[in-house]
C-alpha positions as CSV (number, residue, x, y, z in Angstrom):
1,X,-49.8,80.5,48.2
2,X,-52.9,79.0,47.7
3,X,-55.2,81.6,49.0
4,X,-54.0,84.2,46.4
5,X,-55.9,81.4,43.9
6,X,-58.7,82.0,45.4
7,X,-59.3,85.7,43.9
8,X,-59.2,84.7,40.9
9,X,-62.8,82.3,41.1
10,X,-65.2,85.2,41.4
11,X,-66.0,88.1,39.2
12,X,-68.9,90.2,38.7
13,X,-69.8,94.1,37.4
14,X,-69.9,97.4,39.1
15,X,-69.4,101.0,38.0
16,X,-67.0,103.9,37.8
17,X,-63.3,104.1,37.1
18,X,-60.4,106.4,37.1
19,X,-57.0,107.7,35.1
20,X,-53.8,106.4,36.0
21,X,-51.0,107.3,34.1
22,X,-50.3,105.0,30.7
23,X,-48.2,104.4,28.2
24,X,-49.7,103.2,24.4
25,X,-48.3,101.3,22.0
26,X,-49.5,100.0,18.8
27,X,-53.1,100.4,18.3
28,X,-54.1,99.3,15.2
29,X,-56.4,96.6,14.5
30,X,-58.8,97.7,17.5
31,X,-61.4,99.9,17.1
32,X,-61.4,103.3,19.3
33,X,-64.2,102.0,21.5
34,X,-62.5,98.6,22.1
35,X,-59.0,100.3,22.9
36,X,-61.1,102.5,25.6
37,X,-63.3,99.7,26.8
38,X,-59.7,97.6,27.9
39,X,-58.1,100.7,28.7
40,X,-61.4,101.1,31.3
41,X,-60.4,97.7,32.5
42,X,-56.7,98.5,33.1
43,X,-58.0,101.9,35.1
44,X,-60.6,100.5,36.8
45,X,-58.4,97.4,37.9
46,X,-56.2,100.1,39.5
47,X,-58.2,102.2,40.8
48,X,-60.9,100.3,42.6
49,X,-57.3,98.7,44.3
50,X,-57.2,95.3,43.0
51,X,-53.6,95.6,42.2
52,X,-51.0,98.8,42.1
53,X,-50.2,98.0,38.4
54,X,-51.0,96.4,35.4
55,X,-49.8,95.8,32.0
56,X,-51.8,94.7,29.3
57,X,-51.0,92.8,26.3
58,X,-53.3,91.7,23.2
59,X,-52.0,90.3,20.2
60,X,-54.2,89.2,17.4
61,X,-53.1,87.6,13.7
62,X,-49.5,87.8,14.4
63,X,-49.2,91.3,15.8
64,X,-49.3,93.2,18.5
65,X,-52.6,95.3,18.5
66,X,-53.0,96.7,22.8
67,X,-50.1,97.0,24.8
68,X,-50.2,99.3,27.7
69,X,-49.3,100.1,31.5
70,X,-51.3,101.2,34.1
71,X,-50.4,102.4,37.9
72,X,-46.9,102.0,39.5
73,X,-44.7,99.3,39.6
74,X,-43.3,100.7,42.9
75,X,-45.6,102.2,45.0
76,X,-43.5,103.8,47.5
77,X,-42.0,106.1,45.5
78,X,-44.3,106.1,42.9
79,X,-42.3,104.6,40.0
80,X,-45.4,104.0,36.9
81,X,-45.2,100.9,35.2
82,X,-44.4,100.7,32.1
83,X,-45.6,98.2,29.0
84,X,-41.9,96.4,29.5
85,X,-42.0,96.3,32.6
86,X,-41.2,92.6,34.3
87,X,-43.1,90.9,36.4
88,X,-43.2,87.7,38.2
89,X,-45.2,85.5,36.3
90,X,-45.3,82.8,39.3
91,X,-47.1,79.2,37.9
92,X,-46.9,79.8,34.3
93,X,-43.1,78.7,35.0
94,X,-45.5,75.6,35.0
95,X,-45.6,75.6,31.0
96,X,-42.1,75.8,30.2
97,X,-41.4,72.9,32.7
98,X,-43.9,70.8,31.1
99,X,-42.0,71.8,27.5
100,X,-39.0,71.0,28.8
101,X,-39.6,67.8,30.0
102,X,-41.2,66.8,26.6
103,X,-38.6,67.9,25.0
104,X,-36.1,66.0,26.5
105,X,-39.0,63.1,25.2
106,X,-38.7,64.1,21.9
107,X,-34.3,63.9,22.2
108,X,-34.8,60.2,23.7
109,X,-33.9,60.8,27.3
110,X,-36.8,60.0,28.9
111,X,-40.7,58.5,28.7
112,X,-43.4,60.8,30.5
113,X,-44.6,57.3,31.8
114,X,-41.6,56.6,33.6
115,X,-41.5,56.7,37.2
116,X,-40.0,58.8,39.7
117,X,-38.0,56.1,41.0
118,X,-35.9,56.2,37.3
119,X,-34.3,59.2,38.2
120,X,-34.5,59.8,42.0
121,X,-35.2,56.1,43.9
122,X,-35.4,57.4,47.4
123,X,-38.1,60.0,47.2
124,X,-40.8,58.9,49.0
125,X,-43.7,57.0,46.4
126,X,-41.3,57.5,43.5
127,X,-41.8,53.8,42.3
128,X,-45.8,54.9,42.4
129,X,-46.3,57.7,40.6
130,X,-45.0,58.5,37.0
131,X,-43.7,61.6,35.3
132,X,-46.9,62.0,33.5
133,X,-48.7,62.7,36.8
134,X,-46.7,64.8,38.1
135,X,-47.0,67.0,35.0
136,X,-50.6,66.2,35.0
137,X,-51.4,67.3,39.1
138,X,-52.5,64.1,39.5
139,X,-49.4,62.4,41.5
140,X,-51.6,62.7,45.0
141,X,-48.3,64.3,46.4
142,X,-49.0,66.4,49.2
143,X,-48.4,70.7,48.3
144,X,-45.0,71.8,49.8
145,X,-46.3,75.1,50.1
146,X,-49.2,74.3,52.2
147,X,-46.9,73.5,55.0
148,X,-47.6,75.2,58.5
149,X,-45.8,78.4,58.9
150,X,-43.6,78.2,55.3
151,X,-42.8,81.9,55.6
152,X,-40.2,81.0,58.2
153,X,-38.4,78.4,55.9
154,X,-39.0,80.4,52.4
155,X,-37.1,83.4,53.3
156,X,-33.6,82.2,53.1
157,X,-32.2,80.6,50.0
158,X,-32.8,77.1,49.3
159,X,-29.8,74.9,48.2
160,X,-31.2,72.6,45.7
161,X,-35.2,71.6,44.6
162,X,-34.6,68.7,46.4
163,X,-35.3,71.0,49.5
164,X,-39.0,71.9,49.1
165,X,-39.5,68.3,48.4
166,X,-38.3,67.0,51.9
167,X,-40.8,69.7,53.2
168,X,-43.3,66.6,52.3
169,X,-41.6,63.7,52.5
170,X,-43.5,62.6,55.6
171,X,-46.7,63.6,54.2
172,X,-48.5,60.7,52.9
173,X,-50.1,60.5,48.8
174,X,-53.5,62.4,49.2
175,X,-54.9,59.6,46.7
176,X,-53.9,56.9,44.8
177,X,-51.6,58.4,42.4
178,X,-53.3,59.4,38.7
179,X,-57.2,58.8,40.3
180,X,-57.4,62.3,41.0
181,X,-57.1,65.7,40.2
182,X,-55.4,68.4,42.5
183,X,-53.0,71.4,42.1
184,X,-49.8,70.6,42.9
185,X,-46.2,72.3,43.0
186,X,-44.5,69.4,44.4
187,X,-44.5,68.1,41.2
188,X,-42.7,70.4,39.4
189,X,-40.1,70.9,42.0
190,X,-39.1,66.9,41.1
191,X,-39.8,67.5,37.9
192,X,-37.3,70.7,38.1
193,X,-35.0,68.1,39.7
194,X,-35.5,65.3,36.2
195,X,-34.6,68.2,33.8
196,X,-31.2,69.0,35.9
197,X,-29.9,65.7,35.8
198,X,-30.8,64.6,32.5
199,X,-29.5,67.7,31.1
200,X,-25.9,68.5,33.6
201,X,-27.3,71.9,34.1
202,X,-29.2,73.8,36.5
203,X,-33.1,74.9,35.5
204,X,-31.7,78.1,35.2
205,X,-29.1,77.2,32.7
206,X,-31.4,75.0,30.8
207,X,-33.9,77.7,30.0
208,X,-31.5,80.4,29.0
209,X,-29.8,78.0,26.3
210,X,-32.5,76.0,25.6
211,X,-35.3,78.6,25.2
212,X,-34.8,82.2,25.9
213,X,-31.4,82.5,24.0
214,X,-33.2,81.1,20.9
215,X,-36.2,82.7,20.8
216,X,-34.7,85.9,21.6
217,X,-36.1,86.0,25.0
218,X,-34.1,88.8,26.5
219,X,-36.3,90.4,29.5
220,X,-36.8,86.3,30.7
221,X,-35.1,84.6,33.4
222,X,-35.6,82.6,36.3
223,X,-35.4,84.2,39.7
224,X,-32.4,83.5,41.8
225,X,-31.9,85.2,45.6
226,X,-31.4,88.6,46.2
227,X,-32.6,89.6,42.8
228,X,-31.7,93.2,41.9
229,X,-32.8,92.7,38.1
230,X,-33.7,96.1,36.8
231,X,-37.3,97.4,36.1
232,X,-39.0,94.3,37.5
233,X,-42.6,94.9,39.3
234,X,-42.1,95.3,43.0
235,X,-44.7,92.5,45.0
236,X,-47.4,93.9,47.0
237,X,-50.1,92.3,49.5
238,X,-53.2,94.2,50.9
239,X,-54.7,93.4,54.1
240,X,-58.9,93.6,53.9
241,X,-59.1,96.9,52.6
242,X,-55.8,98.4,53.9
243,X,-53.1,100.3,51.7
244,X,-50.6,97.9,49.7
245,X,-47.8,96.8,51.4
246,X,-44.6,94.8,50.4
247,X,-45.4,91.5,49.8
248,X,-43.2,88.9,52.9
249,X,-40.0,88.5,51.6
250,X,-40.0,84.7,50.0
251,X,-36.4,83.4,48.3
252,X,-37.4,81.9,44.9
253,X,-34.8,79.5,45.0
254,X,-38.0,77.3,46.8
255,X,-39.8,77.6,44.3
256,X,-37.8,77.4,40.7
257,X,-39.8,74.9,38.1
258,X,-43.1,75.6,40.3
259,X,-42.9,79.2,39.9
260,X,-39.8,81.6,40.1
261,X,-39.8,83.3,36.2
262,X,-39.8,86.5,35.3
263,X,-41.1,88.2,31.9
264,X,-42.7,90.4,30.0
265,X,-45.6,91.0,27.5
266,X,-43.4,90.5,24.2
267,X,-41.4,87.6,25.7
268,X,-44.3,85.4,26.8
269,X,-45.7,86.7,23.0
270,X,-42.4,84.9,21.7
271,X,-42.7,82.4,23.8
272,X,-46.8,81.2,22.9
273,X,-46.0,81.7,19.0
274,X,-43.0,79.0,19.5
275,X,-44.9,76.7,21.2
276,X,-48.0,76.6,19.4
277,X,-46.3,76.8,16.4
278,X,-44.2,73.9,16.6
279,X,-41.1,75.5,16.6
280,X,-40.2,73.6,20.6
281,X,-41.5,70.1,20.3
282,X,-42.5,67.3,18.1
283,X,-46.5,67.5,17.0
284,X,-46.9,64.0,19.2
285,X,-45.5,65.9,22.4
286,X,-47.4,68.9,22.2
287,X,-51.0,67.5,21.3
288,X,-49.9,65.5,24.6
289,X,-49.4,68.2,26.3
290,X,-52.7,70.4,25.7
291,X,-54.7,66.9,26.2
292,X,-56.5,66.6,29.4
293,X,-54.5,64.5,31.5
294,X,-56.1,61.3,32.9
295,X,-57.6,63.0,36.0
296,X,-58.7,66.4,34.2
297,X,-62.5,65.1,34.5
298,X,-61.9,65.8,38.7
299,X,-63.1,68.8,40.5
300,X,-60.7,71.7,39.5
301,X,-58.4,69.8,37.0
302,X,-61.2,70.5,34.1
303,X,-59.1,70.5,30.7
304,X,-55.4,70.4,32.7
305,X,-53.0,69.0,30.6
306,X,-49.2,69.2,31.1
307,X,-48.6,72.6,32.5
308,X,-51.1,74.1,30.8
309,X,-55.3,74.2,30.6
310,X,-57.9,74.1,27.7
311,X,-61.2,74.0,27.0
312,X,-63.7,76.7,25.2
313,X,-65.2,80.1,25.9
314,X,-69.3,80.3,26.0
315,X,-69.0,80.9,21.8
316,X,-67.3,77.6,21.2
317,X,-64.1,78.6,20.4
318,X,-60.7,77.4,21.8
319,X,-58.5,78.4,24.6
320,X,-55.0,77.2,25.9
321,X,-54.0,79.3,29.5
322,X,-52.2,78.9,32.0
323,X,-52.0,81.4,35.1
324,X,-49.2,82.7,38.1
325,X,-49.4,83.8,42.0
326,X,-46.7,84.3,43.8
327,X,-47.2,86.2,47.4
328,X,-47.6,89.4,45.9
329,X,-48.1,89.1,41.6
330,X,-50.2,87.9,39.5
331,X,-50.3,86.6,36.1
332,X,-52.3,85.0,33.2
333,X,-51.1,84.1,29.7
334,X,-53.7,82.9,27.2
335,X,-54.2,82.2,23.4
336,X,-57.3,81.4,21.9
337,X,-56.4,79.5,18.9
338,X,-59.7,80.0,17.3
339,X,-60.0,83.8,17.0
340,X,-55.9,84.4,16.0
341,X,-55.6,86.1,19.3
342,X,-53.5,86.2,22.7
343,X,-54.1,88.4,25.8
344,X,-51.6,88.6,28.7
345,X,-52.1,90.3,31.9
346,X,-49.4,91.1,34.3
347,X,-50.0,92.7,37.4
348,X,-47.7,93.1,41.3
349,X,-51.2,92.2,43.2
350,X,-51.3,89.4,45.1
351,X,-54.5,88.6,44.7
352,X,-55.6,90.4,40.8
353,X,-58.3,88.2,39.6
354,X,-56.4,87.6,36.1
355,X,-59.1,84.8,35.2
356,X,-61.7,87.2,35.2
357,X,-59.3,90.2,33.4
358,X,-58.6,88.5,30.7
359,X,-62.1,87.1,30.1
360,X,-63.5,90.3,30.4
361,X,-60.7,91.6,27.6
362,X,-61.9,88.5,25.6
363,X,-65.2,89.8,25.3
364,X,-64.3,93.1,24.2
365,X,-62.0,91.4,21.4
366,X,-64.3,89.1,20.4
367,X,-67.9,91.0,20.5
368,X,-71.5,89.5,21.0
369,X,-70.1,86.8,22.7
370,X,-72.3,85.5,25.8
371,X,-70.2,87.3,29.4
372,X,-68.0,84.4,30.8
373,X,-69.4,86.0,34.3
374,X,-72.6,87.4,33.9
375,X,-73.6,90.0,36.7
376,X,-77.0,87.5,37.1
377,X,-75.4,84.8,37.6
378,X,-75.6,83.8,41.4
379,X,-72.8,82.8,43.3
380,X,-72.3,79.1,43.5
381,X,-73.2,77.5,46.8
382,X,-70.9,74.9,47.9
383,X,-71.8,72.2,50.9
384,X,-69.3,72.3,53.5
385,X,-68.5,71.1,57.0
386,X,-71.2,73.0,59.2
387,X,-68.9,73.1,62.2
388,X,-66.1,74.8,60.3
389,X,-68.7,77.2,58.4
390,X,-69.2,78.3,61.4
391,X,-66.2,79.2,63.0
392,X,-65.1,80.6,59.8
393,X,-68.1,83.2,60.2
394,X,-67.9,83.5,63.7
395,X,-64.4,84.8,63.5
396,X,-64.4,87.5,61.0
397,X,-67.9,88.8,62.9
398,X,-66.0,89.3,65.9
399,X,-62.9,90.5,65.0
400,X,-65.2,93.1,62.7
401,X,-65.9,94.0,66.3
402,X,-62.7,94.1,67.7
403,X,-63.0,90.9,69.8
404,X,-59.9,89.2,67.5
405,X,-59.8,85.5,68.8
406,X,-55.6,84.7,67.9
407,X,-56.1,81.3,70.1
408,X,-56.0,79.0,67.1
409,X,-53.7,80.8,64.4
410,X,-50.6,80.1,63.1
411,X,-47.4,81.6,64.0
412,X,-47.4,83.3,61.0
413,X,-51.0,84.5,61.1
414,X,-50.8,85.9,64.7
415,X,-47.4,88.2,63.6
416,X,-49.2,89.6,60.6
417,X,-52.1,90.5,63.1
418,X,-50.7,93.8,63.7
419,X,-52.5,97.0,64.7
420,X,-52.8,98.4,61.4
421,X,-54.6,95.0,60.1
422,X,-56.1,94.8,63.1
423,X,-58.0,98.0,62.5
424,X,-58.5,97.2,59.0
425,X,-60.9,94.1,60.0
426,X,-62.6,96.6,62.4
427,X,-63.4,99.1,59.7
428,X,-65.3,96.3,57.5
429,X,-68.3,97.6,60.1
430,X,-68.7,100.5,58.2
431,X,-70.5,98.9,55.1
432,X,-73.1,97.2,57.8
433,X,-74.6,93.9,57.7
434,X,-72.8,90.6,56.1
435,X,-74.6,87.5,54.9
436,X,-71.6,84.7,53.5
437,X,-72.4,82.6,50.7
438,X,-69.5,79.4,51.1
439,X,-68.1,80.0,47.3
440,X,-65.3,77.3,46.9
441,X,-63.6,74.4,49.1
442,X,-60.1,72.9,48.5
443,X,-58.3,70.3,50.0
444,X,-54.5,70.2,49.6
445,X,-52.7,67.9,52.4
446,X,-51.7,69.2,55.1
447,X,-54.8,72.0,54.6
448,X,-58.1,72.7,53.8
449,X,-59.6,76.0,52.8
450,X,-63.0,77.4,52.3
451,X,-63.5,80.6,50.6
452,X,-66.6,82.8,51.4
453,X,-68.1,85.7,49.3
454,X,-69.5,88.1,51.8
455,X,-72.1,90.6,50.7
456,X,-72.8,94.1,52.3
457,X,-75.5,96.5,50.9
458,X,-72.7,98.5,49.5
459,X,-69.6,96.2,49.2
460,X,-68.5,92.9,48.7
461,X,-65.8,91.4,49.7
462,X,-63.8,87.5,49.3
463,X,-63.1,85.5,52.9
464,X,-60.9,82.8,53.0
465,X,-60.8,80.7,56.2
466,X,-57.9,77.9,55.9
467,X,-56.6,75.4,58.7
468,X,-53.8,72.9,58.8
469,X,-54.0,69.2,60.1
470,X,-52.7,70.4,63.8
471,X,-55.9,72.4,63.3
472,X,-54.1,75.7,63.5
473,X,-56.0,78.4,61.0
474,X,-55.2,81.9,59.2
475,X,-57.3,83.9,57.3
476,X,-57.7,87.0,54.1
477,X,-60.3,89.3,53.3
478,X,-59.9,91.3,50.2
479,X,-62.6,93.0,47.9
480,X,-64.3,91.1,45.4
481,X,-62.9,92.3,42.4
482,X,-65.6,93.9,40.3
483,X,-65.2,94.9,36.5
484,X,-67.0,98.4,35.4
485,X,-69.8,97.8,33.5
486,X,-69.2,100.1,30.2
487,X,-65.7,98.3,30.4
488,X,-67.4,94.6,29.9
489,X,-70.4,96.1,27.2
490,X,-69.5,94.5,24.1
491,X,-69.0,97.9,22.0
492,X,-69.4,98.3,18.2
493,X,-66.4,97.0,16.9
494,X,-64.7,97.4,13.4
495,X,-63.6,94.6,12.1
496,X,-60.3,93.5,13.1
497,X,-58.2,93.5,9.5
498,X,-56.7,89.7,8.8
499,X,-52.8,89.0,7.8
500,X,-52.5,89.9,3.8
């Protein structure tokens, strides 16, 4: 899962763009050129195939001012997305965890600083770490999804949370528990496990009553197997620069409180105003939520709180996101308290670089504001193991000449190897010469991963190079998602009217 993160890290500019078939919605409140300059970003984010579809949302003093659909939530048969369409929102499952567990704080039935070891005594390190660092990614817990081959567990139905924790259990604590920040769905899977039996009912139960059925959450729910729900997003994966493809079939019982939701632009809209408006949990609970946890200051966790991030854009001003992968979506759900304004993006591309989408749609909103990305900005270099920088690059130059080197992958890496993505590495020789720039480094027991941008005179494109204790590797290339220029140009706005 983790390599789908990865895309989201770089952004950039580049030109042209195309004209899917949309669908508006309300429009006031932008001007003309601002509804064209996102619309260019929708487009462009289809066309230049960073995802099959998108769906847009921007809501601003209350109301609902962009909300549109681009390209085709099932690509086979060439079904368009629509604005209320559902998609798998992956890790923003995160946030609703985190509220849930906060408020069961607020009701008396449990302390954030409690330990594991209240509530399940024979998980392994429970009487070290606390529910606060789970929440807080800084339990040291090694990532259940990072396990060797997962695809071959993941596709059959899990019976309980309790199941993708005993995928770690052996694993030992990557750190001295709340020293450190790193991402981890572990966490929430015990947390997942707290809420059900605190509560006497299952995550799934819990949300409908607790949340959705209240705040009139209707197009909501979390994922069970062998979901047949009606218009929900289809999952796609693309290999290097191949045609999309159905996303590996992954049961999301495995991965419930870490990410198995589904939503849509108006209920995650529901769902923000609730929560930042009070309307889910005590002031005390949700100031601790949006505070930086006690690792935040880490590499990565900058600004992580419970479930959620914050910090502020280049202008000053506030923003509280959170963002979703699963194997073949993506999604990002933010509010910047300062301007009165929310944008959601929700896409059925693996690896859609929301980050950059909705920062880019920020700057739009919000004119004359400093670009998150700037096209001058170089790519940050990163120090890595010179040894494994090196194997990384000798591998992708020789499959790009057909010498593919399948000694050292992973079961699962050597069946996805087939000749179609074989011939999709080779055809990477077409845009000539590579020099890699090492972009971003992770460490997440049992693997490691380094992530290359590689530049050709005409293309660019992300590498990630990941290997497993046993020393076993895999590997993704996918282009670097690039943003059309007249789509980022802060255009000459009207003023967006305030509430009456």
């Amino acid at each position: 899962m983790r390599t789908l993160l990865v895309a989201s890290l770089f952004a950039a500019t580049a030109v042209g763009a195309a004209q899917p078939t949309h669908q508006a919605q309300q429009q006031g409140g932008l001007s003309a050129a601002q509804i064209a300059a996102i619309d260019h970003i929708g487009q462009f984010s289809v066309s230049a195939h960073f995802t099959p579809s998108i769906v847009i949302g921007v809501e601003r003093n209350g109301r609902q001012v962009y909300w549109r659909a681009f390209g085709d939530r099932q690509v086979e048969s060439r079904v368009s997305a629509v604005p209320s369409t559902r998609y798998p929102i992956g890790s923003n499952t995160k946030q609703f965890v985190a509220t849930a567990i906060l408020m069961l704080q607020d009701q008396g039935e449990l302390h954030v600083d409690d330990r594991v070891s209240k509530y399940f005594p024979t998980i392994p390190h429970a009487n070290e770490v606390t529910l606060r660092q789970l929440l807080t990614m800084s339990s040291g817990y090694a990532d259940y999804p990072e396990v060797p081959n997962l695809l071959s567990t993941v596709s059959r139905p899990a019976r309980s949370a309790a199941d993708a924790v005993a995928l770690v259990r052996d694993l030992p604590l990557d750190f001295p528990p709340g020293t450190r920040w790193s991402y981890c769905n572990t966490g929430y899977m015990i947390l997942q496990m707290v809420i059900e039996r605190l509560s006497g009912m299952s995550l799934h139960d819990f949300f409908q009553r607790r949340f959705f059925a209240p705040l009139g959450m209707q197009s909501t729910y979390l994922r069970l197997s062998h979901d047949a729900t009606p218009n929900v997003a289809d999952e796609y994966v693309s290999f290097a620069l191949g045609p999309w493809e159905r996303a590996p079939h992954w049961d999301y019982t495995w991965f419930g409180g870490a990410g198995a939701m589904v939503s849509d632009v108006p209920d995650l809209q529901k769902w923000n105003s609730a929560l930042d408006g009070g309307r889910l949990l005590s002031r005390r609970s949700l100031a601790e939520m949006l505070a930086p946890g006690p690792a935040a200051s880490t590499p990565g966790g900058a600004g992580y709180g419970m479930g959620i991030r914050s910090g502020r854009m280049p202008n000053g001003h506030r923003f509280i996101w959170h963002g979703g992968d699963t194997i073949g979506s993506a999604s990002q759900d933010a509010r910047f308290p300062d301007d009165n304004l929310s944008i959601i993006v929700l896409t059925n591309g693996g690896l859609y670089a929301k980050d950059a989408a909705v920062e880019a749609i920020y700057k739009v909103v919000v004119p004359n504001v400093a670009a998150v990305n700037p096209a001058n900005q170089p790519i940050p270099r990163m120090q890595g193991d010179p040894s494994k920088v090196r194997a990384a690059i000798s591998w992708l130059d020789d499959a790009v000449r057909g010498r593919i080197d399948t000694r050292n992958l992973n079961q699962e890496m050597r069946a996805e190897l087939t000749a179609a993505h074989r011939a999709s590495l080779r055809a990477l020789s077409q845009y000539g010469a590579r020099t890699y720039t090492l972009a971003f480094t992770d460490r997440r027991r049992p693997t490691t991963i380094y992530g290359f941008v590689v530049e050709t005179k005409t293309k660019k494109f992300v590498y990630t190079y990941k290997w497993d204790d046993t020393g076993h590797t895999e590997i993704a290339v996918f282009p670097l998602m690039e943003f059309p220029k007249e789509a980022i140009a802060t255009p000459s706005p009207q003023p967006i009217p305030e509430k009456p």
